[in-house]
C-alpha positions, 0 to 999 in steps of 0.5 A: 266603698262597694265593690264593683266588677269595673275598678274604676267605678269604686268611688271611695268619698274618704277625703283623706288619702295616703298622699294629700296635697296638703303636703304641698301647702308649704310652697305658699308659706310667707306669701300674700293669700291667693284665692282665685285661680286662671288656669290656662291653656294658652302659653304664648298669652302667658309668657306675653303677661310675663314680658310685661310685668304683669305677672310674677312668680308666686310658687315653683313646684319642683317635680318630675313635671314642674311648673310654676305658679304666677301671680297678677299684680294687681291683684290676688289672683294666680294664674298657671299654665293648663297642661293636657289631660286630666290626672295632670291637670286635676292635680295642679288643681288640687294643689292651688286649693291647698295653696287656699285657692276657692274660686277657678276659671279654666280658659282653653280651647275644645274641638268643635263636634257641630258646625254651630261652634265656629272657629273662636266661638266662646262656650260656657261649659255647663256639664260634661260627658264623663269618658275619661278616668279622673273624675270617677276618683272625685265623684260617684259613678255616673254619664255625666257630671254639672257644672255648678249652675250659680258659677255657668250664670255669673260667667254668662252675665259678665260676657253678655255685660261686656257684648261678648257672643258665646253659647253655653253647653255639653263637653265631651272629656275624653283621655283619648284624642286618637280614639275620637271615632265618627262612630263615638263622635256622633254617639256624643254629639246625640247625647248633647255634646257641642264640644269635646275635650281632656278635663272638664269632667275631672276639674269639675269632679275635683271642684265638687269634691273639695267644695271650691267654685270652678267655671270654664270657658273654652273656644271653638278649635278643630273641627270634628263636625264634618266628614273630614278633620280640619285643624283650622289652625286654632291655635294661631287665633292670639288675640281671642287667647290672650283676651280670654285670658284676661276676661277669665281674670275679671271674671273670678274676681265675681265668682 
């Protein structure tokens, strides 16, 4: 590891750590093997598949922030609820890929930073602006971070297959949305960024690190595009969340 005058760019690749997720891999003893993972962001669209019986309880893991891991029926596949940020959610990341999770669709929702990306609109993640902490723990230091291409074209082929109108691009991951300036917003939106958010560079980071298959899908939210700030109320759109919910489920069965 070299030493640096920023902290945070001290990359250090040894894989083994003081604390390993591993120590995590007893809560899927005696279960059926899952090696696919949905994380989503969408709570309502959860607790419906949980009414319908279309989910079941596969893991609790107990802590000062539980959370639980559920399962679909009908296949091997898990699904837990996205929690915001990074170093939380990375962290249910790497406890999955202890459980033996190797293929992971991330579906959610990113603020719109162009007027192209309309409220609902679909955007496969390519890469990420890495403006944030995690991912620097995961990678070596640098602006941004890829998207494993083989993973951005299974997702793209699947959406044009089934006539779904989405775009492909550059995110923002921020650790701050109280900081999302006019000034960063635009130095961003110049860089490339179509979209900003909380935690594709460090779940892409994490992937990388541990060698799993990761893709995302987020959905055009609030507006940052114009001079004023409109919520749209994206969170209301229920039918495009609990459909893409359900589109990243097929999609991981490919991955």
């Amino acid at each position: 590891m070299q030493k640096h005058k920023y902290p945070i760019l001290e990359f250090d690749e040894t894989k083994d750590a003081y604390i390993n997720p591993s120590i995590l891999s007893d809560y899927a003893e005696g279960k059926s093997k899952c090696d696919k993972l949905v994380i989503c962001f969408f709570r309502e669209a959860i607790d419906e598949l949980i009414a319908k019986g279309n989910v079941e309880t596969y893991a609790f893991v107990k802590g000062e922030n539980s959370y639980t891991f559920y399962k679909f029926v009908d296949s091997n596949t898990l699904l837990v609820h996205g929690v915001i940020g990074g170093p939380f959610c990375g962290g249910v990341l790497e406890e999955a890929i202890a459980f033996g999770v190797s293929k992971i669709m991330f579906c959610g929702g990113a603020g719109s930073l162009v007027r192209e990306i309309t409220k609902g609109k679909l955007v496969i993640i390519t890469s990420a602006i890495r403006d944030e902490g995690m991912s620097y723990h995961y990678a070596p230091p640098a602006r941004e971070i890829t998207t494993n291409p083989k993973v951005v074209n299974i997702i793209a082929d699947y959406l044009a297959k089934i006539g779904i109108e989405f775009t492909t691009g550059k995110t923002w991951t921020t650790d701050a949305f109280y900081r999302e300036t006019k000034a960063l917003v635009q130095a961003r939106r110049d860089e490339g960024a179509i979209v900003v958010e909380m935690e594709q560079a460090g779940l892409i980071a994490v992937a990388a690190f541990r060698g799993v298959d990761y893709g995302a899908i987020v959905y055009g939210g609030d507006d940052l595009s114009q001079e004023i700030w409109d919520g749209r109320k994206w969170k209301s759109e229920k039918a495009i969340r609990a459909r893409l919910t359900m589109i990243c489920k097929e999609i991981v069965q490919n991955l």
